[in-house]
Each structure stands twice: as C-alpha cells, then as structure tokens.
C-alpha positions in Angstrom: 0.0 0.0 0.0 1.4 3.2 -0.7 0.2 5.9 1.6 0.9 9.4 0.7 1.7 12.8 2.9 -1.3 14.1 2.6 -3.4 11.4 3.7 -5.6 11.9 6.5 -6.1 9.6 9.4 -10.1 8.9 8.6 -8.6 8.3 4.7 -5.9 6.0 6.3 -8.3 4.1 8.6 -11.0 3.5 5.7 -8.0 1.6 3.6 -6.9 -0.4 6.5 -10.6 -1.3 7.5 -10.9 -2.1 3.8 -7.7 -4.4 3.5 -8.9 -6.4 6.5 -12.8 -7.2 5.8 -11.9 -11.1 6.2 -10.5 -10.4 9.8 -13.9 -8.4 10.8 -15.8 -11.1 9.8 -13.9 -13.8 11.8 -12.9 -11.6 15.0 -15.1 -10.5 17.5 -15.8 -6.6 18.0 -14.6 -5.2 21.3 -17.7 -4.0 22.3 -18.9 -7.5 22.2 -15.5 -9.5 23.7 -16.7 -9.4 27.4 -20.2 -10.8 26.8 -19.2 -14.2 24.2 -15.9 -14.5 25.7 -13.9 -14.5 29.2 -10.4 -14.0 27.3 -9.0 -10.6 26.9 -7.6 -9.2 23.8 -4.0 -10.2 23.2 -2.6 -7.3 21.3 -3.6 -9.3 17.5 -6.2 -7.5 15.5 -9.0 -5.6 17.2 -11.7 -3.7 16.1 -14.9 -1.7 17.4 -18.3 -1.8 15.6 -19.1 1.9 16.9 -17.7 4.3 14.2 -16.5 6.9 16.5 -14.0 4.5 18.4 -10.9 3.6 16.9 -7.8 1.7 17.9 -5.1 3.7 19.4 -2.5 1.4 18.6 -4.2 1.2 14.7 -4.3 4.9 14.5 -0.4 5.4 15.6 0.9 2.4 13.7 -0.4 4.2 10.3 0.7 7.4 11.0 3.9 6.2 11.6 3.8 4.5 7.9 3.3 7.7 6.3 
C-alpha cells in the first residue's frame, strides 16, 4: 500500500478497515468481547463496531507508515 503525505487519518483508517474485511468477519468486535468470551484481547487485530471508536495502537501504527 502506498500511503501518501497528505493522507488523512479517517482516509488512512477507511483503507486499513478495507484491506482487512476477512479479519472483521472472523474476530469478534470489542464491544462485544466481554459478553461471548472471558479472554482478553491479546494485542492481534481488534476492532470496534461503533464508528467513532478507533484503535489507538491502529491509528499510531499508520501514522507512523506515512
């Protein structure tokens, strides 16, 4: 993926969220992780189904890509 300068996080976040549609399918949203399962996340992918929540670890691992 080549990412360029002027990028902006929401534009960078739409292409990772895009790349990765096979992982939403088969991992469970965060929102949800407490009620189907007693395991915590263990720093692999996560994602949250509420649009306004993002990944802080997501959001600086892209910026530092650009």
């Amino acid at each position: 993926m080549v990412i360029g300068d002027t990028a902006s996080l929401a534009e960078l976040l739409e292409r990772y969220d895009a790349e990765h549609d096979l992982l939403r399918d088969l991992v469970i949203a965060e929102e949800d992780r407490a009620r189907f399962t007693a395991s915590k996340s263990s720093g692999e992918y996560r994602w949250f189904r509420s649009p306004n929540v993002i990944c802080i670890e997501k959001a600086r691992r892209l910026r530092r890509r650009r």
